[in-house]
N, CA and C of each residue as an Amber inpcrd file, in Angstrom:
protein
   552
   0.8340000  -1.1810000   0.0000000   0.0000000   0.0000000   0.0000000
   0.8760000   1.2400000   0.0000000   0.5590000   2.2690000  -0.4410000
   0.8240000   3.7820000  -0.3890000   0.0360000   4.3070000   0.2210000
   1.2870000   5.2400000   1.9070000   0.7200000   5.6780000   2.4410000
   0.2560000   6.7760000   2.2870000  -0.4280000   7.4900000   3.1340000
  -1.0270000   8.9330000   3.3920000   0.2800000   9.4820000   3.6360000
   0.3480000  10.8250000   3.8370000   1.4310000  11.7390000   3.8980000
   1.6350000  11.2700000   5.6090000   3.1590000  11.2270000   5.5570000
   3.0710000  10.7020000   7.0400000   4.7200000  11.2630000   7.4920000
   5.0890000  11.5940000   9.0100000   6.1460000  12.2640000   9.3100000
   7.0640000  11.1360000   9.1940000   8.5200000  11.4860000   9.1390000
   9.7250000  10.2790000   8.7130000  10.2700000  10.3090000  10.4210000
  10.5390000   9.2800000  10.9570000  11.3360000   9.6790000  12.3230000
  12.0910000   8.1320000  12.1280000  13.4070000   8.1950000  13.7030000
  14.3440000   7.4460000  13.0700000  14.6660000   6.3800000  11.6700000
  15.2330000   7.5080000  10.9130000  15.4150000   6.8630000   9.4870000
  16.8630000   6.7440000   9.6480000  16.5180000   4.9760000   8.7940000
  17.6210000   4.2750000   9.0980000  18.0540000   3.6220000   6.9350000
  17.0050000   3.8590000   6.1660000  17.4200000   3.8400000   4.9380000
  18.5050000   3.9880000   3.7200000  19.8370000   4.3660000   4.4160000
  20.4120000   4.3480000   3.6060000  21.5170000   3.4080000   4.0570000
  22.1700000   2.8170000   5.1470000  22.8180000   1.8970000   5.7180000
  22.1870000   1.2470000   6.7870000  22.2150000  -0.2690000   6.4710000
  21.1060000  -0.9230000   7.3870000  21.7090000  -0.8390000   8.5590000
  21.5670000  -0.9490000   9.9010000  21.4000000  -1.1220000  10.8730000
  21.1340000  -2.4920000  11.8090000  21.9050000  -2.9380000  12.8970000
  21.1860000  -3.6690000  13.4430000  20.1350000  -3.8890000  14.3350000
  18.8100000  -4.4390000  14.6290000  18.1170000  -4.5010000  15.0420000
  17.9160000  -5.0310000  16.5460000  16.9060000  -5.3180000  17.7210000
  17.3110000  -5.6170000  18.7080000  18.0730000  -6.8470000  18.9170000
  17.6510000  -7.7880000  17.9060000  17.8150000  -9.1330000  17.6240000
  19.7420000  -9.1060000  16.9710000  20.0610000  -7.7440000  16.6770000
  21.2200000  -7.9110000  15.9560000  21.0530000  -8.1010000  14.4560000
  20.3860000  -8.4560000  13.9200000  19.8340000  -8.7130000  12.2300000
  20.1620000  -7.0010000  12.0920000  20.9070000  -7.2750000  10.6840000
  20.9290000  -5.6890000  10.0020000  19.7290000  -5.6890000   8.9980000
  19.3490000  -4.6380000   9.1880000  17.7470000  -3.9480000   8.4770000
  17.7360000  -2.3370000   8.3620000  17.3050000  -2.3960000   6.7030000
  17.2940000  -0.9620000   6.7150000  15.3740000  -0.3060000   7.2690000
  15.4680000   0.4910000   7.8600000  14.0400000   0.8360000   8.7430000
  13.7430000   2.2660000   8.8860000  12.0990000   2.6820000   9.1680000
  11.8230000   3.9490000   9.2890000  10.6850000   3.8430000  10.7200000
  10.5030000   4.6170000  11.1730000   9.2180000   4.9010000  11.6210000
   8.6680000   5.7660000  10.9720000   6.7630000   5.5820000  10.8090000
   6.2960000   6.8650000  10.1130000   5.0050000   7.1350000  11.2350000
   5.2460000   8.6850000  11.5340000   4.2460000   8.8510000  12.5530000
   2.8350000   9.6190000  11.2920000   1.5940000   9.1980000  12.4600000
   0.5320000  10.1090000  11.4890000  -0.6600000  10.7440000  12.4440000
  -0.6650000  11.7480000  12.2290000  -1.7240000  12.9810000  13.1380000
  -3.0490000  11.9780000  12.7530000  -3.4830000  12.1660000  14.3900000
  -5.1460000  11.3910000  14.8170000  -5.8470000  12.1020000  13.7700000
  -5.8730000  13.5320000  13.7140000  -7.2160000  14.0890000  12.7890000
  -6.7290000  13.3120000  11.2940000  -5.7640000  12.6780000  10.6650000
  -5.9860000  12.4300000   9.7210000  -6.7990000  10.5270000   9.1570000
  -7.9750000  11.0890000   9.8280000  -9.2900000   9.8660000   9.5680000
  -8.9010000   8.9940000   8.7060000  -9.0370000   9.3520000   6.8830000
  -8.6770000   9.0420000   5.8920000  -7.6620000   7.9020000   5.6420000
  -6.6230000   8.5240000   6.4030000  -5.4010000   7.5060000   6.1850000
  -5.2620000   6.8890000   7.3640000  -5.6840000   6.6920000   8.1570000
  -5.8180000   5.7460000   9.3450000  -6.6260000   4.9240000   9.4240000
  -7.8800000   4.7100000   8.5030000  -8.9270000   4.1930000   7.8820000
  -8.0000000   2.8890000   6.7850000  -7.7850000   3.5070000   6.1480000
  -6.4480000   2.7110000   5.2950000  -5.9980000   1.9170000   5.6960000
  -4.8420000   2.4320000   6.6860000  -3.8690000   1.4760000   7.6780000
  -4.8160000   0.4160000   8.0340000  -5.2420000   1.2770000   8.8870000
  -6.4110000  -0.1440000   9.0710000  -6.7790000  -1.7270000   8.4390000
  -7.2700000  -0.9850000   7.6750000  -8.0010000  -1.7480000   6.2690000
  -7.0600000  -2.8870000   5.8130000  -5.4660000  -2.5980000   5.6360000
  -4.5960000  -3.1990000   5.3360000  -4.1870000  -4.0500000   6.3960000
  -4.0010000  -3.4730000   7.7200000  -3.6520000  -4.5900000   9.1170000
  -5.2100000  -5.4410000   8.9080000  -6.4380000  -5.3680000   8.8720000
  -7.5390000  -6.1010000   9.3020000  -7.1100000  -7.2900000   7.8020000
  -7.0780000  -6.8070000   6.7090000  -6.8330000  -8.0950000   5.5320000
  -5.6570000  -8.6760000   5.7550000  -4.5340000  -8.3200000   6.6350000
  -3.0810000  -9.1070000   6.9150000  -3.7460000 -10.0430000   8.0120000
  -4.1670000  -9.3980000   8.9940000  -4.9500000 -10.3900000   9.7250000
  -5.5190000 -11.6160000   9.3240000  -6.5960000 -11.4220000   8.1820000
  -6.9270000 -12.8860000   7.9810000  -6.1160000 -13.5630000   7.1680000
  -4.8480000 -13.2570000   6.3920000  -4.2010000 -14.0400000   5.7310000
  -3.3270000 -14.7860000   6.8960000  -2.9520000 -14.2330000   8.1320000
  -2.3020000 -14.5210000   9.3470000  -3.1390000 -15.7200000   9.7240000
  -4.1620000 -15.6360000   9.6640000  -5.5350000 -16.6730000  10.6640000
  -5.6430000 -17.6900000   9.3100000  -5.2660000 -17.5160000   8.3090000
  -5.2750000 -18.9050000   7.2120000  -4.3000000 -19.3830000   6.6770000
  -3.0870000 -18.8270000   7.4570000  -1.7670000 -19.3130000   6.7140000
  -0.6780000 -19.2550000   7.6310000  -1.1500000 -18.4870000   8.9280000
   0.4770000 -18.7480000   9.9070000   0.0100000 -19.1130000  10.9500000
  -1.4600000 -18.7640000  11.9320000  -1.9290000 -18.9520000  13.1380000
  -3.1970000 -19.8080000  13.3440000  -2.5290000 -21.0170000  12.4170000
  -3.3000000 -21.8960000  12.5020000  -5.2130000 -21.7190000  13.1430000
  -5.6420000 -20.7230000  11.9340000  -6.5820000 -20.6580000  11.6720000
  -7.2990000 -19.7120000  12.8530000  -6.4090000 -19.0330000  13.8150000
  -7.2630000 -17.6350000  15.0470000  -5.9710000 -16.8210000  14.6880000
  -6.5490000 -15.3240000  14.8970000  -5.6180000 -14.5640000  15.4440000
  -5.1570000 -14.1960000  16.7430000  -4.3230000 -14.6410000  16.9860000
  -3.4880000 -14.4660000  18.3780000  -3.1870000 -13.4760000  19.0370000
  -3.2810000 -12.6980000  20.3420000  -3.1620000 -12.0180000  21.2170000
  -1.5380000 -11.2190000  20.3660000  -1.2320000  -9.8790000  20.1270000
  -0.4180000  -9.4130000  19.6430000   0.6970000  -8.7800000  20.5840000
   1.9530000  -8.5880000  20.5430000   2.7460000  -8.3300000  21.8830000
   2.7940000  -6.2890000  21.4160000   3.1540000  -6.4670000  20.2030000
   2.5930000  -4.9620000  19.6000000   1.8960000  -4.7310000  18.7030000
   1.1430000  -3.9090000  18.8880000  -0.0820000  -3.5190000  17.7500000
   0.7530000  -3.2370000  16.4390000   0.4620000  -2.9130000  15.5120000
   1.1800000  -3.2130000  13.9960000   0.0830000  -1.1340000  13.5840000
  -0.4740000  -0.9740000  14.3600000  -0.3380000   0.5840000  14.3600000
  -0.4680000   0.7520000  16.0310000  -0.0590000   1.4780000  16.5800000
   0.3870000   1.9530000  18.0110000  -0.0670000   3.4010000  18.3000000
  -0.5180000   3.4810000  19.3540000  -0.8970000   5.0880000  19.4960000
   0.0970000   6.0720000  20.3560000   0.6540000   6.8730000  20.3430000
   1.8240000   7.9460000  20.5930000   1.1840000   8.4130000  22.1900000
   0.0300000   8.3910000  22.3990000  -0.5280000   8.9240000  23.7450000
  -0.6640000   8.0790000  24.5280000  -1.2190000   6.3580000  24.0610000
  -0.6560000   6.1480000  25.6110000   0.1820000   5.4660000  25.4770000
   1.3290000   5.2530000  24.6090000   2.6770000   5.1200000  24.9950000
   3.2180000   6.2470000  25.8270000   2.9390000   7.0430000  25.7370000
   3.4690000   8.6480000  26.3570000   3.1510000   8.3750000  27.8420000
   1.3720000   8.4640000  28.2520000   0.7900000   7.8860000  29.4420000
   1.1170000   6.8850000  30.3720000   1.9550000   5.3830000  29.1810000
   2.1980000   4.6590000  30.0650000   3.7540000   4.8360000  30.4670000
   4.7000000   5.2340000  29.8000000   5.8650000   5.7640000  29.8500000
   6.5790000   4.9280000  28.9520000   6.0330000   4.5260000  27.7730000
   6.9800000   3.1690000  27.0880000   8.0630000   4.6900000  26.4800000
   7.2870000   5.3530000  25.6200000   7.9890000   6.9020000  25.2920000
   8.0490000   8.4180000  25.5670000   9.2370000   9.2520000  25.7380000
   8.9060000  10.6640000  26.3530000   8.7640000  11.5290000  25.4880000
   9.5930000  11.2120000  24.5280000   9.2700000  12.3950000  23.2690000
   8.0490000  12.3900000  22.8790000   7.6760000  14.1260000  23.0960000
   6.3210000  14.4020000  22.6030000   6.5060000  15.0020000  21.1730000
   7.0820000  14.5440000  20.2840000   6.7780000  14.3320000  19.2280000
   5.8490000  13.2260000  18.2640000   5.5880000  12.3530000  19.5840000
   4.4540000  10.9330000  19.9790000   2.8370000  11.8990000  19.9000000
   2.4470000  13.0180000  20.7920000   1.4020000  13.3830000  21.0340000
   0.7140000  13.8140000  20.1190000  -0.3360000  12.9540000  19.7590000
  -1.6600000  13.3600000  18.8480000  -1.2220000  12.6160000  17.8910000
  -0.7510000  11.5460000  17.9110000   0.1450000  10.4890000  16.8740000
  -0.4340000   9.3980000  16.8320000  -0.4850000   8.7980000  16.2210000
  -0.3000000   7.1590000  15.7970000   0.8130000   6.8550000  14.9270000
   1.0910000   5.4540000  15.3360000   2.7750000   5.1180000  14.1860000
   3.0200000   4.1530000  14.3300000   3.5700000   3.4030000  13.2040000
   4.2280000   2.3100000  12.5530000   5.8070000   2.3190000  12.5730000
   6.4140000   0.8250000  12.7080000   7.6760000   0.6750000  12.1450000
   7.6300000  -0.2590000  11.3640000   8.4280000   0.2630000   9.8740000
   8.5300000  -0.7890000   8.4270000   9.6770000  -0.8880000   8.4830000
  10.6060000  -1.8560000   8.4050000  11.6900000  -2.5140000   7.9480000
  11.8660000  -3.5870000   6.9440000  13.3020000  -3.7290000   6.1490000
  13.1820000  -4.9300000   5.3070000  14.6900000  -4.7300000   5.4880000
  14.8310000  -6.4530000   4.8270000  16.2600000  -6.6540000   5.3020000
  17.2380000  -6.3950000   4.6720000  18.7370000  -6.5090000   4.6980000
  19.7300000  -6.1110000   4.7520000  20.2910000  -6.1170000   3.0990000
  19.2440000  -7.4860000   2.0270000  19.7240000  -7.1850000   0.9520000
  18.7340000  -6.0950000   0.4570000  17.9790000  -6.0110000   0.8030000
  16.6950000  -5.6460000   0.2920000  16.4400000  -3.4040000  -0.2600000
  17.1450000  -3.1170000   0.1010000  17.5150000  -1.4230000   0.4370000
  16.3400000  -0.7210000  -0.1220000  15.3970000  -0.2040000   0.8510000
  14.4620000   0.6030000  -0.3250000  14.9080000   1.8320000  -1.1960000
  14.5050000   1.6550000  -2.2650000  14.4950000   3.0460000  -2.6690000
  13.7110000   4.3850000  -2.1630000  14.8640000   5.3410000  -2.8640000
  13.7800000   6.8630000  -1.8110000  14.1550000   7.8820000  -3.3820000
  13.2610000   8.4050000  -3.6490000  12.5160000   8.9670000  -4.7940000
  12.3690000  10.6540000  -3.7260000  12.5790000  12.0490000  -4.8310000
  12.0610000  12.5190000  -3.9510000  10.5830000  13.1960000  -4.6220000
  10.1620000  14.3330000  -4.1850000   8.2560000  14.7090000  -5.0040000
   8.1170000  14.2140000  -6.1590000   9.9490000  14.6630000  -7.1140000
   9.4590000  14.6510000  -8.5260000   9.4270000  12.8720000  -8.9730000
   9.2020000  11.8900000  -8.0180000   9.4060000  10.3780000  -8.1750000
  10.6360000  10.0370000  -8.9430000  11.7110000  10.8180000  -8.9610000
  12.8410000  10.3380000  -9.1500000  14.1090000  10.0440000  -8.1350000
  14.9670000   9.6020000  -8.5220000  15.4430000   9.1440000  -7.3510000
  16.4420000   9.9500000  -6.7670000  16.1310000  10.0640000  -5.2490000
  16.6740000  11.5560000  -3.7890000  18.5240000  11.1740000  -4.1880000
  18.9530000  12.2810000  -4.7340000  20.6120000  12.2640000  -5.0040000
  20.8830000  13.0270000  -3.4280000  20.2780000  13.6160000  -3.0050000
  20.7490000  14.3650000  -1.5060000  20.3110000  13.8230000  -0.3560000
  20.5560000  12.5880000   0.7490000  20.5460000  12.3350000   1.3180000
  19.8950000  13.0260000   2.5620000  20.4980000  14.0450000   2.5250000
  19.9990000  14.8250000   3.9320000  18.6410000  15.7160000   3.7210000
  17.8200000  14.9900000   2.5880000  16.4640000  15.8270000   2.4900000
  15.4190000  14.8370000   3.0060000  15.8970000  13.6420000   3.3460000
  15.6230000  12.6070000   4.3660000  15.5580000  12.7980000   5.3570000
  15.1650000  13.0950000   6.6190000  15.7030000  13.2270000   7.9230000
  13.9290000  13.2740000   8.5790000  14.6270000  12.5800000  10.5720000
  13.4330000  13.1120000  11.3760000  12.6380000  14.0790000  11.0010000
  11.3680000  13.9260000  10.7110000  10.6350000  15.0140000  10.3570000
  10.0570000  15.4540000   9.3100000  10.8630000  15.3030000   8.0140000
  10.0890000  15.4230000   6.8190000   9.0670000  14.6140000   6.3150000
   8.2420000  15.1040000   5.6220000   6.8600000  14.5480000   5.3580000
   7.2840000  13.5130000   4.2740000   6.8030000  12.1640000   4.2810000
   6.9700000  11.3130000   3.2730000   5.7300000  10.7330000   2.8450000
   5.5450000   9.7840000   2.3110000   4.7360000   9.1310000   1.7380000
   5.4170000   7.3760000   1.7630000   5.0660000   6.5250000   2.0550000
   5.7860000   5.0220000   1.8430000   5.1330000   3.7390000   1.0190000
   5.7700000   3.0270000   0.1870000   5.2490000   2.0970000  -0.1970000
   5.5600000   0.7000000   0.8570000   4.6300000  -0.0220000   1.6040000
   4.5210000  -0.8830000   2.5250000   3.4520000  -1.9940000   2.6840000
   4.5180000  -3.1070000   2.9080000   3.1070000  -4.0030000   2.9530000
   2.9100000  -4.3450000   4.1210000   2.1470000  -4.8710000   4.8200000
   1.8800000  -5.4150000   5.9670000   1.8640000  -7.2640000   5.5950000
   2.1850000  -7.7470000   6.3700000   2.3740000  -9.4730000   6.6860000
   2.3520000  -9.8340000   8.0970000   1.4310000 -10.8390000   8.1520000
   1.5810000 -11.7540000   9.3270000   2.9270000 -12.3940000   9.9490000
   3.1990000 -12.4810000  11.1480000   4.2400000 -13.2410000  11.4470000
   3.9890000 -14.2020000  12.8550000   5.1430000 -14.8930000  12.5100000
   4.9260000 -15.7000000  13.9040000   6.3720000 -15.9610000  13.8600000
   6.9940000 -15.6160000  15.5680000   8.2980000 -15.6820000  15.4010000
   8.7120000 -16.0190000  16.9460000   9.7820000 -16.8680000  17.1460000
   9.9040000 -16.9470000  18.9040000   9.0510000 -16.9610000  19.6660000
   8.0580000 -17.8030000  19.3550000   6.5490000 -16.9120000  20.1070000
   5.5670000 -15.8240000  20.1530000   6.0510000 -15.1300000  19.2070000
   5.5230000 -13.6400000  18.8360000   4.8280000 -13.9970000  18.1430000
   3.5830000 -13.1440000  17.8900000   2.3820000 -13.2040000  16.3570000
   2.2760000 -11.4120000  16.6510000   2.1530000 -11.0370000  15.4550000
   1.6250000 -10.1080000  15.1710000   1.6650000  -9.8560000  13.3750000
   1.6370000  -8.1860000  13.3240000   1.6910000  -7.6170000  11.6370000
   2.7010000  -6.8050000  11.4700000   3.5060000  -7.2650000  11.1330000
   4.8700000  -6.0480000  10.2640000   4.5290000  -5.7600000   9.2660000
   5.6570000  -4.7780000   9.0540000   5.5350000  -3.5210000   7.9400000
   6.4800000  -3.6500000   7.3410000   6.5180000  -4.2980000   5.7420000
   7.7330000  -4.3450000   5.1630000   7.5830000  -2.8370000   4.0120000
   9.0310000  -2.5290000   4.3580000   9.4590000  -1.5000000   3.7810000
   9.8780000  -2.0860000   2.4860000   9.1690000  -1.3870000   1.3750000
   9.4030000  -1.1340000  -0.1600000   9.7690000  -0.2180000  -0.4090000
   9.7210000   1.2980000  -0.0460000  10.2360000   2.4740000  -1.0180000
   9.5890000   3.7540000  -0.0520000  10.2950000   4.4550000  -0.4790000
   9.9270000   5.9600000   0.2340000   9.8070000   6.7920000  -0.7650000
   9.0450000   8.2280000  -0.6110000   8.6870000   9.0270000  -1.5920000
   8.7150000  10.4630000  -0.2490000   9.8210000  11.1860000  -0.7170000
  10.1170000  12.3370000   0.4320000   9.4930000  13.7030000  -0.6050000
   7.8430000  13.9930000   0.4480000   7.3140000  14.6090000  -0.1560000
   7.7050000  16.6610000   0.0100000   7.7670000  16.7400000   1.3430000
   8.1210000  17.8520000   1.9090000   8.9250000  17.8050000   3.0420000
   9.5910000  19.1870000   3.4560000  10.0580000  19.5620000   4.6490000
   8.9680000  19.2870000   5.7230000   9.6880000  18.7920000   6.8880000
   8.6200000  19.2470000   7.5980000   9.9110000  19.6540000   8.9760000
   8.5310000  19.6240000  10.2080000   9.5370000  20.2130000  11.4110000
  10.5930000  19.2840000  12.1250000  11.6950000  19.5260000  12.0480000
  12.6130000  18.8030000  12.5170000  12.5180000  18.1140000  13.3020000
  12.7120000  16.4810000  13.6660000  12.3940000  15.9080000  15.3650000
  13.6260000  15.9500000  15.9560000  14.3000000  16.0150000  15.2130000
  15.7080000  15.7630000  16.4620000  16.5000000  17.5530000  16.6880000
  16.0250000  18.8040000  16.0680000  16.3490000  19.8770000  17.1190000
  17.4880000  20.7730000  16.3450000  17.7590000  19.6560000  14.9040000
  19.2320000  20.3590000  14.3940000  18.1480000  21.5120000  13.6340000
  18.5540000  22.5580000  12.8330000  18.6280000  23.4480000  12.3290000
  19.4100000  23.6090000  10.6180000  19.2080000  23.9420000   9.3350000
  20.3680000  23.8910000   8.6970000  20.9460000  25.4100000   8.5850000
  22.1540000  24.5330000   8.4510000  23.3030000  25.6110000   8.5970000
  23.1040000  27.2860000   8.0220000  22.4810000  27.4510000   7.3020000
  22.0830000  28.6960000   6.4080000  21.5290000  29.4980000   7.3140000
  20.4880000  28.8410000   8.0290000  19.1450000  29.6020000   8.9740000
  20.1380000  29.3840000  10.4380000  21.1450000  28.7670000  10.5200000
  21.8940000  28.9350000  12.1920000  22.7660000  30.1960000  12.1590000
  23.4360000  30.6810000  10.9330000  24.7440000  31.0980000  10.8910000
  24.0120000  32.3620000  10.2000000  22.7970000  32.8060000   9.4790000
  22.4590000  33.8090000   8.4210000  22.8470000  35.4770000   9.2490000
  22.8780000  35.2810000  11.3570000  23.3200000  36.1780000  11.3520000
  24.0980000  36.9460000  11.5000000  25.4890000  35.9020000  11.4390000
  26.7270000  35.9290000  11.3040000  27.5030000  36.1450000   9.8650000
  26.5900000  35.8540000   9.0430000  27.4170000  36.1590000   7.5280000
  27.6780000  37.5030000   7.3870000  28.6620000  37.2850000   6.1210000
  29.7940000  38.7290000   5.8660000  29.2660000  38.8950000   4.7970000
  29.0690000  40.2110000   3.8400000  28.7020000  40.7070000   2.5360000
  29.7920000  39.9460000   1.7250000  29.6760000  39.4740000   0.5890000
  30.4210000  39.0990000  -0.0820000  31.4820000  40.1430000  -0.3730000
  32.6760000  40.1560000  -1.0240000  33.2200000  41.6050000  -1.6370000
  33.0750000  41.8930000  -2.4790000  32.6660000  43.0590000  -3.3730000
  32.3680000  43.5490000  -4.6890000  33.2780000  43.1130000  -5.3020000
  33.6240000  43.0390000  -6.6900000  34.5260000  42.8460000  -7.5480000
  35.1740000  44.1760000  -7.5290000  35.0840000  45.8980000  -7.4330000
  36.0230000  46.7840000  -7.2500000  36.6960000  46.9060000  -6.4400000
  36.5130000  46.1410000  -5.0680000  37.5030000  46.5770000  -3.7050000
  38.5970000  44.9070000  -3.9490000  37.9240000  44.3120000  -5.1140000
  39.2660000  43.0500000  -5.4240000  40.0530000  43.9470000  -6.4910000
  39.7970000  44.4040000  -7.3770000  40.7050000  45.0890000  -8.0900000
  41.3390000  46.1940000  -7.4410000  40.8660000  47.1440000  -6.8740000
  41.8850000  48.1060000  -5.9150000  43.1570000  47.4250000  -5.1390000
């Protein structure tokens, strides 16, 4: 599926990473504002049909008690203290990963493919191509999110606090020098 416009936070897409398990995986989280009905309707839609392919092909025919929801809500993780960053509040969110051969591509508005890396980051608005699948693993059942591709639609507000350099330093810059005070 292609998501709704949704915020990018720890992006891990361009060198995989290892996971808790140690497995290297390249991964995103994508957070998405409660008022947006529409695309949470979606999500939905897609976890409830992974579900029954789960209940006819991995969980021997029920769906099983889940250890994490496969969409999660930012408030009462916040409430219960699993997370502090209130960049969680008024959120719901997913984590998509795929593995280590697998690298998604990242495209940026114009669907061609992002040559600048750092237009990626906490915070900017993306869009994702993702599927959801059943699993059963160590005892675990639930729905992951496999990461296919990213589409980095806009800026958005930074989560992690940096600034770019232009807008830190703009009021420290020097006039360039005219070309007459180089010839004098």
């Amino acid at each position: 599926m292609i998501t709704p416009e949704m915020i990018a936070s720890f992006v891990k897409v361009f060198t995989p990473e290892p996971n808790l398990s140690g497995v290297m995986k390249y991964s995103i989280q994508l957070l998405i504002p409660k008022e947006d009905k529409k695309g949470i309707a979606a999500l939905k839609a897609a976890i409830e049909k992974a579900k029954l392919k789960g209940k006819e092909k991995t969980w021997g025919g029920k769906i099983p008690p889940f250890r994490y929801q496969p969409l999660r809500d930012g408030d009462v993780e916040l409430e219960n203290g699993e997370k502090d960053d209130p960049s969680y509040k008024g959120r719901l969110f997913l984590n998509a990963s795929c593995g280590e051969t697998d690298r998604p591509q990242v495209v940026g508005p114009d669907a061609q493919p992002l040559l600048d890396q750092s237009l990626l980051y906490s915070g900017c608005i993306v869009r994702a191509d993702i599927s959801p699948f059943p699993y059963k693993n160590a005892g675990n059942c639930g729905i992951g999110w496999w990461l296919n591709s990213l589409m980095v639609v806009r800026d958005g507000e930074r989560l992690d606090g940096k600034q770019n350099a232009v807008d830190a330093f703009a009021a420290y810059a020097t006039e360039p020098e005219s070309e007459e005070s180089e010839l004098a």
